[in-house]
Backbone as CSV, one residue per row, in Angstrom:
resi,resn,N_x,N_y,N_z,CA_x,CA_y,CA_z,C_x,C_y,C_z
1,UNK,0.815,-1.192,0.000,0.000,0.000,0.000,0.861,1.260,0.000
2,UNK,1.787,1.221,1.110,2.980,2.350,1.020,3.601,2.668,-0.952
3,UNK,3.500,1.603,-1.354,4.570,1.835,-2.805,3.224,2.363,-3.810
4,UNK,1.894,2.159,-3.688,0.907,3.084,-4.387,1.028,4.491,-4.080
5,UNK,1.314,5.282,-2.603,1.487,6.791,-2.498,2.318,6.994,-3.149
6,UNK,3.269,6.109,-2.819,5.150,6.864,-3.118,4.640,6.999,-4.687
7,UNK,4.421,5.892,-5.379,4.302,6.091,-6.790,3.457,7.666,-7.074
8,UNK,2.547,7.646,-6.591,1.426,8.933,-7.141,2.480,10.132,-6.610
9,UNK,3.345,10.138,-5.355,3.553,11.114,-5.119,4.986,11.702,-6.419
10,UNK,5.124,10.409,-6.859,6.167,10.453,-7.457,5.832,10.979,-9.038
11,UNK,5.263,10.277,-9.381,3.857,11.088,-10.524,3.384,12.983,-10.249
12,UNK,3.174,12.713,-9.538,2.696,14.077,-9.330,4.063,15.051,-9.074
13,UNK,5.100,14.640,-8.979,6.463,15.581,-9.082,7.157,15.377,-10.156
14,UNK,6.683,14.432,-10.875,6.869,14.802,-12.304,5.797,15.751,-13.110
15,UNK,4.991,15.631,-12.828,4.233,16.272,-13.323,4.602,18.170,-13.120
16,UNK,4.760,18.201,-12.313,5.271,19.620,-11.335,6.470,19.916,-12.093
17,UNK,7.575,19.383,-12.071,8.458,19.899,-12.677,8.312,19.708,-14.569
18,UNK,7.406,18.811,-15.224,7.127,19.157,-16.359,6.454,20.614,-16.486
19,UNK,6.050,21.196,-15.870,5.183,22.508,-15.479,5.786,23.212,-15.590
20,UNK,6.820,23.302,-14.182,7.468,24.983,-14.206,8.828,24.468,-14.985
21,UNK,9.262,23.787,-16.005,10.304,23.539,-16.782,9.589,24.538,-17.716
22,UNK,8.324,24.734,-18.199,7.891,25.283,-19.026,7.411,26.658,-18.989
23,UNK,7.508,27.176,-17.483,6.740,28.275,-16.972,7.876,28.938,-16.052
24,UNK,8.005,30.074,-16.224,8.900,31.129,-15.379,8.184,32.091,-15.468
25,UNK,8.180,32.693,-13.758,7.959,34.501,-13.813,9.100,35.327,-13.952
26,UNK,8.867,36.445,-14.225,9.784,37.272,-14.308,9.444,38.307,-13.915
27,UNK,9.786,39.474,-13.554,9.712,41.496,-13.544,8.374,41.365,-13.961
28,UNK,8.438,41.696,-15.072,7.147,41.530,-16.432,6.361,40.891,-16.214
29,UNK,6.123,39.970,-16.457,5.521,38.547,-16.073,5.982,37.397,-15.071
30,UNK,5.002,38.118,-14.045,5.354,36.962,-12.715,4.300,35.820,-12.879
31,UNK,5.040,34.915,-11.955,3.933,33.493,-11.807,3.098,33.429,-11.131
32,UNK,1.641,33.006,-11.415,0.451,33.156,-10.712,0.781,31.671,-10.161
33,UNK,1.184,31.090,-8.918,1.185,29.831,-8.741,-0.023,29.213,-7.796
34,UNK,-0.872,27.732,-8.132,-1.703,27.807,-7.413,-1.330,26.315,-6.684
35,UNK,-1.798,26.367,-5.412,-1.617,25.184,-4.388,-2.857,24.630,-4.019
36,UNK,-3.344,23.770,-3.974,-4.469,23.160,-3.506,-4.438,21.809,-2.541
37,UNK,-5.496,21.744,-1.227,-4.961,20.830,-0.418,-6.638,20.238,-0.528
38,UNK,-6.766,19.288,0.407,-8.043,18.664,0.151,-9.219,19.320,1.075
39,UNK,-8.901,20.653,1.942,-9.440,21.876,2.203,-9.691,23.156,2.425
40,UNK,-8.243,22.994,1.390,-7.714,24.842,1.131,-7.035,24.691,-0.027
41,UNK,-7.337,25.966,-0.816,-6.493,26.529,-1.637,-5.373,27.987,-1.207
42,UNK,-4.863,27.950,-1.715,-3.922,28.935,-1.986,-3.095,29.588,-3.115
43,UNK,-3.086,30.472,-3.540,-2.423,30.993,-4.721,-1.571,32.322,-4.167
44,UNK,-0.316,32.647,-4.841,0.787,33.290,-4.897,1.091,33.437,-6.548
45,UNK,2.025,34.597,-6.236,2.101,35.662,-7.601,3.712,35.745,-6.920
46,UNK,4.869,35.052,-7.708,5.790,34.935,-7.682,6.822,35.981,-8.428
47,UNK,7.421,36.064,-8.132,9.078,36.755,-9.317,10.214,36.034,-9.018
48,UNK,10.267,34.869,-10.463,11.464,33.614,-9.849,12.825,34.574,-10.154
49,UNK,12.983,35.247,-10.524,14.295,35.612,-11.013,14.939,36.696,-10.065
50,UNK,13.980,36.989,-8.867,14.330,37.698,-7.601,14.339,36.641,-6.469
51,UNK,13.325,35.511,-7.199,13.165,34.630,-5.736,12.105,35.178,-4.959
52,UNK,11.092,36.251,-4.746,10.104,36.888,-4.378,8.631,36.967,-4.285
53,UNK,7.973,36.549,-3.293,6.775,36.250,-3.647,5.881,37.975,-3.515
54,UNK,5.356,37.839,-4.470,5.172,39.693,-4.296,3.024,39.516,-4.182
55,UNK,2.457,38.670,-3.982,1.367,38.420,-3.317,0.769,36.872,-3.068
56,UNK,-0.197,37.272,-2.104,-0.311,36.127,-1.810,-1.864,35.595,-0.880
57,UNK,-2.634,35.232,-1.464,-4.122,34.708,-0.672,-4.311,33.603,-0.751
58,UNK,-4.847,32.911,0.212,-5.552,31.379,0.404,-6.552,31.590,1.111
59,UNK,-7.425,30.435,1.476,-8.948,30.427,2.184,-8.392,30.261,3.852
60,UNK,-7.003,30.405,4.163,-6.869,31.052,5.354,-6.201,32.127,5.554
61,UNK,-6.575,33.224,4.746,-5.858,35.028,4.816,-6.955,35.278,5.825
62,UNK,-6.295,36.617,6.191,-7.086,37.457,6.826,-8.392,37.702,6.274
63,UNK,-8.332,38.680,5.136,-9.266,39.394,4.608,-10.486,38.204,4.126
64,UNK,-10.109,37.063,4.396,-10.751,36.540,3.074,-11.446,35.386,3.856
65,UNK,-11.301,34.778,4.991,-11.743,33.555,6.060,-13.132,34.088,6.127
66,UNK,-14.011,35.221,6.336,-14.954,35.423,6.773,-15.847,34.955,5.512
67,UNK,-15.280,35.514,4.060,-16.160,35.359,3.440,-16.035,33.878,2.664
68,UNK,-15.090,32.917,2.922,-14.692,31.626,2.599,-15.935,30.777,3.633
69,UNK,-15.756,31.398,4.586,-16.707,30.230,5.544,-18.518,30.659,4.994
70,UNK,-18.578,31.368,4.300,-19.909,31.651,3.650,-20.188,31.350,2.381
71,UNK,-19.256,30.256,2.049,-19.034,30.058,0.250,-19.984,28.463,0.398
72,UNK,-20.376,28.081,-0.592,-21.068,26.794,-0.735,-20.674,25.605,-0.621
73,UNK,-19.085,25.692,-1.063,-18.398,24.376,-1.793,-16.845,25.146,-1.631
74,UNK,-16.225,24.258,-2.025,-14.573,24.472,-2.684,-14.197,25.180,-3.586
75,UNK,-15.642,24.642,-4.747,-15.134,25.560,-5.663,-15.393,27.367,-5.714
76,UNK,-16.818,27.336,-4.803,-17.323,28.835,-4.449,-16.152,29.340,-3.689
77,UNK,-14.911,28.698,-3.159,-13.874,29.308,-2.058,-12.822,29.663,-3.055
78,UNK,-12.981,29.059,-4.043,-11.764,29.095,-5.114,-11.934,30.318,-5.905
79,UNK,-13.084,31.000,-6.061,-13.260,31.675,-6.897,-12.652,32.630,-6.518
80,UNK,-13.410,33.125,-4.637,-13.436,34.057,-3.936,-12.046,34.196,-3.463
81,UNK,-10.859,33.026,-3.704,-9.494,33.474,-3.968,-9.034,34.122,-5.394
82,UNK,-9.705,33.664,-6.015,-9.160,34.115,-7.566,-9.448,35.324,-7.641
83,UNK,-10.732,36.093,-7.188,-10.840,37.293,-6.737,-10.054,38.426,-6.456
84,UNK,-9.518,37.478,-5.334,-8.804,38.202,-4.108,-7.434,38.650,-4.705
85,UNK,-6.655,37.322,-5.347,-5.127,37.420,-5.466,-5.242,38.508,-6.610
86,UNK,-6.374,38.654,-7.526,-6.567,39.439,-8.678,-6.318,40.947,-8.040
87,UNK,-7.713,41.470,-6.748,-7.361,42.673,-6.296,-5.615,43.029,-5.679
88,UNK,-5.284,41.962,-5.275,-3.897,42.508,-4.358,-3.268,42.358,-5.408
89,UNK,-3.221,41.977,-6.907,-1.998,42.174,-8.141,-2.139,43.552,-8.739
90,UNK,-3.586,44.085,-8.951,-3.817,45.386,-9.041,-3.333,46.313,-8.195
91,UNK,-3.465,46.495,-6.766,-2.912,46.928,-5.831,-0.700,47.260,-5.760
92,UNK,-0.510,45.884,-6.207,1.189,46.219,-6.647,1.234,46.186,-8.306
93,UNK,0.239,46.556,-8.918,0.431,47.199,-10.683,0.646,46.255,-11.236
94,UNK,0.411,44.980,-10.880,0.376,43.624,-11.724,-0.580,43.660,-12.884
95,UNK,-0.049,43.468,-14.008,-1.494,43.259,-14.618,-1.719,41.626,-15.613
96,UNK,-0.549,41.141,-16.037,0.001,40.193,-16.559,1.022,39.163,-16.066
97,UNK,0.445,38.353,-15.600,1.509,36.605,-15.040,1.089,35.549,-15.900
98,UNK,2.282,34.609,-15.578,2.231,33.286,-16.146,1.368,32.409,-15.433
99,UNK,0.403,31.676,-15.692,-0.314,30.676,-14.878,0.142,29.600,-14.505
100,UNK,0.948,29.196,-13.526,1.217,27.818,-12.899,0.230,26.683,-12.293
101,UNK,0.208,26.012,-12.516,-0.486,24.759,-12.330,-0.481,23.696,-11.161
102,UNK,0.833,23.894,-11.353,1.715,22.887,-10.211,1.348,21.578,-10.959
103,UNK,1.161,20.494,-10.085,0.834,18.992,-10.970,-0.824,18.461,-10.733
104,UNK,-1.713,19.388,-10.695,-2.737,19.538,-10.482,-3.615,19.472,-12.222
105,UNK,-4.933,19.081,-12.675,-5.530,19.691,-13.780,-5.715,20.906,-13.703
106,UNK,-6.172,21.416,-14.802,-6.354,22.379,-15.393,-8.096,22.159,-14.857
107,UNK,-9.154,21.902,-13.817,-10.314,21.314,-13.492,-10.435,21.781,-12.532
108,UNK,-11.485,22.379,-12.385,-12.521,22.393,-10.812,-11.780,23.585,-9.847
109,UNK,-11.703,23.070,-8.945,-11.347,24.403,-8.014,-9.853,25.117,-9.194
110,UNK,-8.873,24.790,-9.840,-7.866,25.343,-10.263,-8.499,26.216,-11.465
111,UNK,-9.476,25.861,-11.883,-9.854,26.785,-13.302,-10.619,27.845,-12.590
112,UNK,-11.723,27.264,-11.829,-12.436,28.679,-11.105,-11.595,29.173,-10.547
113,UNK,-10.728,28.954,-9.882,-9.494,30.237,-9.933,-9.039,31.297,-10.458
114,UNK,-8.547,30.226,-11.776,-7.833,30.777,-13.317,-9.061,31.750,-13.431
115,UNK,-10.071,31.310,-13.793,-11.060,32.399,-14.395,-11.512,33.291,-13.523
116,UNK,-11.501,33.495,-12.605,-12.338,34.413,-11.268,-11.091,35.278,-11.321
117,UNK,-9.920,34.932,-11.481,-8.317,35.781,-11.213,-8.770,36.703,-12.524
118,UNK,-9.057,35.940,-13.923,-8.974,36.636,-15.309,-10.065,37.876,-15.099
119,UNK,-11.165,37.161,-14.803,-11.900,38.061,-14.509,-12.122,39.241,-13.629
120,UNK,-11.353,39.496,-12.468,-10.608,40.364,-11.344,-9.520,41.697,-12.561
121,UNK,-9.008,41.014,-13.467,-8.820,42.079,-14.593,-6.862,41.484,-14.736
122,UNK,-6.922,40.228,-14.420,-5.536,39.601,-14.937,-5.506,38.862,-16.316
123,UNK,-4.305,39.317,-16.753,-4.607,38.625,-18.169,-3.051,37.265,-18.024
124,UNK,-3.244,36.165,-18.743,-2.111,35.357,-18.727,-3.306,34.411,-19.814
């Protein structure tokens, strides 16, 4: 049973580094990176070439717990991050990042993200 995790976990870090092999932030274009656990999300807006995370919200920020515990589902929490990380990129003049994935789909809580962020007025 132990050598089924190791395998997936091992899968899934390939998968991760097939990702950001393909994806860098920069000045210009930083990385929108998103993390997901099996009851939180989190997303960060990176600058790899400083090493710098220049924002950062999950469904346990400050601003954002009150209105997470009033969301329907995961994915209603996901949005209301995609939201969020969107206002605080406006806030430091972000207007354009790369979308990171991590080893996650492109599905469900990670797209209502993607799109709730696009829609907040980020373009990638």
């Amino acid at each position: 049973m132990a050598d089924k995790f190791k395998k997936k976990a091992q899968l899934a870090e390939r998968r991760r580094k097939r990702v950001r092999g393909k994806v860098s932030g920069t000045a210009a274009k930083p990385r929108l990176t998103v993390c997901k656990t099996l009851k939180h999300v989190y997303a960060q807006i990176v600058d790899d070439t400083r090493g710098v995370t220049l924002a950062f919200a999950g469904t346990l920020s400050k601003g954002v717990t009150d209105k997470v515990s009033k969301a329907k589902n995961k994915t209603d929490s996901a949005k209301l991050i995609g939201t969020a990380i969107a206002e605080l990129a406006k806030e430091k003049g972000i207007t354009k990042v790369v979308f990171d994935r991590n080893s996650s789909q492109y599905h469900g809580r990670v797209r209502a993200l993607a799109e709730a962020a696009r829609e907040g007025g980020l373009e990638f």
